[in-house]
C-alpha positions in Angstrom: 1.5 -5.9 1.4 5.3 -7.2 2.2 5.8 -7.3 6.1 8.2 -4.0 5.7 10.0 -5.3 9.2 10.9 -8.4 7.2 11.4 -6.7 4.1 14.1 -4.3 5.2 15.7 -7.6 7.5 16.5 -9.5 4.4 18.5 -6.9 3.1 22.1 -8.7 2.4 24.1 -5.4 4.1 24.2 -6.2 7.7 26.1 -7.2 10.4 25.6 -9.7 13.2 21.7 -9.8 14.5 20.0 -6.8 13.5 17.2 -5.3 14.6 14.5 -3.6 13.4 11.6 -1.2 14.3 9.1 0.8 12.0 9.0 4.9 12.1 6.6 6.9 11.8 5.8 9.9 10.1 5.9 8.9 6.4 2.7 9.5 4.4 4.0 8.1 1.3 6.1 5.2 2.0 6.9 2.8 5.1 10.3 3.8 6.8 12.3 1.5 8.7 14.8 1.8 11.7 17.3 -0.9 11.3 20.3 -1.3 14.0 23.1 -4.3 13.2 26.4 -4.4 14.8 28.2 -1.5 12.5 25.3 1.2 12.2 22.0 2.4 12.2 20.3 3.2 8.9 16.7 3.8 7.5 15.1 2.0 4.8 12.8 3.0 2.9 10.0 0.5 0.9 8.1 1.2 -1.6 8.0 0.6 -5.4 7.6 3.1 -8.1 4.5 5.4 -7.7 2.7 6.1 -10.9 -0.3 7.9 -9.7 2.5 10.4 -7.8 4.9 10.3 -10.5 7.6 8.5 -8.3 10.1 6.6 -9.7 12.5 5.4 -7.5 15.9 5.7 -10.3 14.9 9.4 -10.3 14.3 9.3 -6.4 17.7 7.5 -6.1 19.9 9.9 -8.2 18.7 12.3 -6.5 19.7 11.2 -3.3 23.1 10.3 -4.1 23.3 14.0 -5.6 22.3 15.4 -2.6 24.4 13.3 -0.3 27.1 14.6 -2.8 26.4 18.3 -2.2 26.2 17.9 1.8 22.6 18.0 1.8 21.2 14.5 2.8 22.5 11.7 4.1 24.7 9.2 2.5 23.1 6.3 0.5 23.8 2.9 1.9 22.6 0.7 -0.4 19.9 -0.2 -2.9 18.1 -2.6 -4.9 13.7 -3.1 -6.2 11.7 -1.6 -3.7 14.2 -0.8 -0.8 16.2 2.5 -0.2 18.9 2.6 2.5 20.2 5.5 3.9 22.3 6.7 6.8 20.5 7.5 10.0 20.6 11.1 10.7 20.2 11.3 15.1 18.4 14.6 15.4 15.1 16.0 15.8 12.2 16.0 12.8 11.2 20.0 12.4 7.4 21.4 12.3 6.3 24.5 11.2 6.4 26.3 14.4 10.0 25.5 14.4 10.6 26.9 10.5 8.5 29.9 11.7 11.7 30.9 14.1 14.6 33.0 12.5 17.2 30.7 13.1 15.3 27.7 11.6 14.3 29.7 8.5 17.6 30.5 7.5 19.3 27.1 7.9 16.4 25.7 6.0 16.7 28.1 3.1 20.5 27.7 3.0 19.9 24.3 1.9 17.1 24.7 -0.3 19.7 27.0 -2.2 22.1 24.6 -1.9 20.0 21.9 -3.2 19.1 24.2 -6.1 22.7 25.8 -7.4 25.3 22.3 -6.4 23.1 19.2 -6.4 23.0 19.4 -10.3 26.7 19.5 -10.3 26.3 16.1 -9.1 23.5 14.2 -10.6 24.2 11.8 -12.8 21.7 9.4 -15.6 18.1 10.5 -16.6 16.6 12.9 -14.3 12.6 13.9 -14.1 11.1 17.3 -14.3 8.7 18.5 -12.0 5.8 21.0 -13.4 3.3 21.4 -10.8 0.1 22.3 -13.4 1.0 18.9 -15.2 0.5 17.6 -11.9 -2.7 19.5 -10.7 -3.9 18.2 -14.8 -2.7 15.0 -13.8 -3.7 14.4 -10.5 -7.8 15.9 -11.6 -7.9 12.8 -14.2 -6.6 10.5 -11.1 -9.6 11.8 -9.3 -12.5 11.8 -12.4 -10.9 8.2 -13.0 -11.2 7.0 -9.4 -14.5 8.7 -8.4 -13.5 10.6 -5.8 -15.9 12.1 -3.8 -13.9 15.7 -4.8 -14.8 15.6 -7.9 -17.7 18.3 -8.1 -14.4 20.1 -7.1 -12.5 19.5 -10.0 -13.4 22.2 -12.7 -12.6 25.2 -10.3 -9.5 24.0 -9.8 -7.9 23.2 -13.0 -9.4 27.2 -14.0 -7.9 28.4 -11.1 -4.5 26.5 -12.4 -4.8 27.6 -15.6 -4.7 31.1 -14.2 -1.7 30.6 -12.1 -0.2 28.7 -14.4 -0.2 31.9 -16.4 0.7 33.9 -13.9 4.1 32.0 -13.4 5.3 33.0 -16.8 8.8 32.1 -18.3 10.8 30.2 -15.6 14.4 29.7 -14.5 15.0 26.0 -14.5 16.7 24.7 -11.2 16.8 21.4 -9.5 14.2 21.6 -6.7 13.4 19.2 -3.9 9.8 19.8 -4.0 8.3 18.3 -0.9 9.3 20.6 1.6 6.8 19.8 3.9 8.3 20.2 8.1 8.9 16.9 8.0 11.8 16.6 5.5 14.0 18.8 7.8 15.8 17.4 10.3 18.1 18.7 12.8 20.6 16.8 14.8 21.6 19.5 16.8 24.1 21.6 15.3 23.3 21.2 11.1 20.1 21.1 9.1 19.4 17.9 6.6 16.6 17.8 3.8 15.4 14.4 3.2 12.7 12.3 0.9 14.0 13.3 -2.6 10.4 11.0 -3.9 9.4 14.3 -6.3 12.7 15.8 -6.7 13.3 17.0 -10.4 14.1 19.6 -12.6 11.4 22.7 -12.4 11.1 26.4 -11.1 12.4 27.8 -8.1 9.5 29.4 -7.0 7.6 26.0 -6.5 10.4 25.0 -3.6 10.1 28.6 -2.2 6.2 28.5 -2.1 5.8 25.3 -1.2 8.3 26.4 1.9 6.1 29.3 2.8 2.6 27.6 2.1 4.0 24.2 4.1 5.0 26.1 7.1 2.8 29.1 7.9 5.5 31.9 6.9 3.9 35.5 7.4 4.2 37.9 4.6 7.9 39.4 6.3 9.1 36.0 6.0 8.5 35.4 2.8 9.9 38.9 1.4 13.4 37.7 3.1 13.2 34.3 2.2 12.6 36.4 -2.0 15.5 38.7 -0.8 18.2 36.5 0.5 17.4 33.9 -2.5 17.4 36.1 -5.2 19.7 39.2 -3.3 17.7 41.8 -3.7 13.8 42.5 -2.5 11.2 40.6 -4.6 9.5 43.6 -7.0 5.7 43.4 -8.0 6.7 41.0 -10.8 8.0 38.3 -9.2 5.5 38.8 -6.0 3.1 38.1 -8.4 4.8 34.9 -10.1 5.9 33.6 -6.5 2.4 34.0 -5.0 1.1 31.8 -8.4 3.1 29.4 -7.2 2.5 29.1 -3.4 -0.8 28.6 -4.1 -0.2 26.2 -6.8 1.9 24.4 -4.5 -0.9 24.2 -1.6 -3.6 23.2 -4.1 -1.0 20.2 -5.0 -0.7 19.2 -1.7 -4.3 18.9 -1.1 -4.8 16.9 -4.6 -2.0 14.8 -3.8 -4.3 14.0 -0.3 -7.3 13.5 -2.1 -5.2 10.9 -4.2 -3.8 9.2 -1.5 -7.6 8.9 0.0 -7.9 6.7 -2.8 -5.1 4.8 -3.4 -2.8 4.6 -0.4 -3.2 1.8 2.4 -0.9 4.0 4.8 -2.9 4.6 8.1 -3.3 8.3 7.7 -6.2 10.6 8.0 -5.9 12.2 4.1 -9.4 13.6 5.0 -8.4 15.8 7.5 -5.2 16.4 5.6 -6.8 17.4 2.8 -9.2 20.0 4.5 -6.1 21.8 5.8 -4.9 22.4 2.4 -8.2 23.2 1.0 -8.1 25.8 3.5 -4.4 27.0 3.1 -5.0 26.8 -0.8 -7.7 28.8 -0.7 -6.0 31.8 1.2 -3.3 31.4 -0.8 -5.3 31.9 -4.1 -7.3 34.9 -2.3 -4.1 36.8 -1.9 -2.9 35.8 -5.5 -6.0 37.3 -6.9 -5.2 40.6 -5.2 -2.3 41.5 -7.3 -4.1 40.4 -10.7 
């Protein structure tokens, strides 16, 4: 693998002597610090994903889009393999801090943002984002790599299939997708949503229960976060649909860990990652069952 220190160095956009230093935290791609005489910015390497469904043109329109709609920071610059954006100076959230009121609200202020003015701004082919293609996807990954999951693999695509039915006819929007804690930063006085890797065009309720599922909400969160994003309470209907697809989008996050296992060379413990979501998966598809 390309010495990602060196990679993001070569870069022709800098200033005087810069400097760089890696940053932690990404589970997907290596992220650089880089400081030169003008700014600081982060880079971020890594080539198209196929086993994820990443492709960096869609990851990079969506970026710009979002920059566009005061969502993310501005895009710097661009080329194979390298993403540059503008450092944000600000603190990365966790769930205990999307679990406080305050949090919540600025967090779901820009998920609506992302979803009603980011397409007013995208431009070129964009992706789509269906989360049972994924789960469908992801199982073949697994039967094809020999993952040690597989005995695992039948229950789950049923138990897609049956929240995939669940979800029903869907209002299309342009979600971010990965809201995991760690794609929310705050530098003190605004919120930013970053990593736009899975961004595409999908339902709403995967960005909503992916929210929830991500970051521990309790049952009177997620009834406001329904109310304030569709402005009036969530009936059976739609707690139906919406439960579907938090625990569609926890069983994807424990696939997309039992991919990684596989197939990243990121220092990361995916097994212990993916035993969370096991976990929060399964109490997520415990509840669903509940209202069938």
């Amino acid at each position: 693998m390309t010495d990602p220190i060196a990679r993001a160095l070569a870069l022709p956009i800098w200033r005087g002597r810069p400097k760089a230093e890696s940053l932690g935290g990404g589970i997907t791609n290596l992220n650089v610090l880089v400081t030169d005489d003008v700014r600081r910015a982060v880079v971020r390497i890594g080539d198209d994903i196929p086993v994820h469904q990443i492709l960096r043109f869609n990851e990079l329109a969506a970026s710009r889009a979002a920059y566009a709609a005061g969502v993310s920071p501005a895009v710097l610059h661009h080329e194979p393999g390298a993403l540059v954006i503008d450092f944000i100076a600000g603190r990365t959230m966790t769930a205990a801090d999307l679990r406080e009121p305050a949090i919540l609200e600025q967090a779901l202020g820009l998920v609506i943002r992302t979803h009603r003015e980011v397409p007013r701004h995208l431009r070129g082919p964009a992706l789509t984002f269906w989360v049972f293609h994924v789960l469908r996807d992801y199982a073949g990954t697994l039967e094809a790599g020999a993952s040690r999951h597989r005995p695992l693999l039948p229950s789950f695509l049923d138990e897609a299939a049956a929240l995939e039915a669940a979800v029903g006819r869907i209002e299309m929007v342009f979600g971010h997708n990965d809201l995991l804690p760690a794609n929310f930063l705050h530098d003190g006085t605004r919120m930013w949503l970053i990593d736009w890797d899975y961004a595409g065009w999908g339902s709403p309720l995967f960005d909503l229960g992916g929210l929830a599922a991500n970051n521990g909400l309790d049952r009177a969160q997620e009834e406001w976060v329904l109310a304030t994003y569709f402005g009036t309470a969530a009936d059976a209907d739609l707690w139906r649909r919406y439960a579907a697809m938090k625990a569609a989008a926890a069983l994807r996050e424990a696939m997309w860990s039992m991919v990684q296992d596989i197939h990243s060379d990121l220092d990361f413990d995916y097994a212990a990652y993916t035993a969370d979501y096991l976990d929060t998966y399964r109490a997520a598809f415990a509840a669903f069952r509940t209202l069938a």
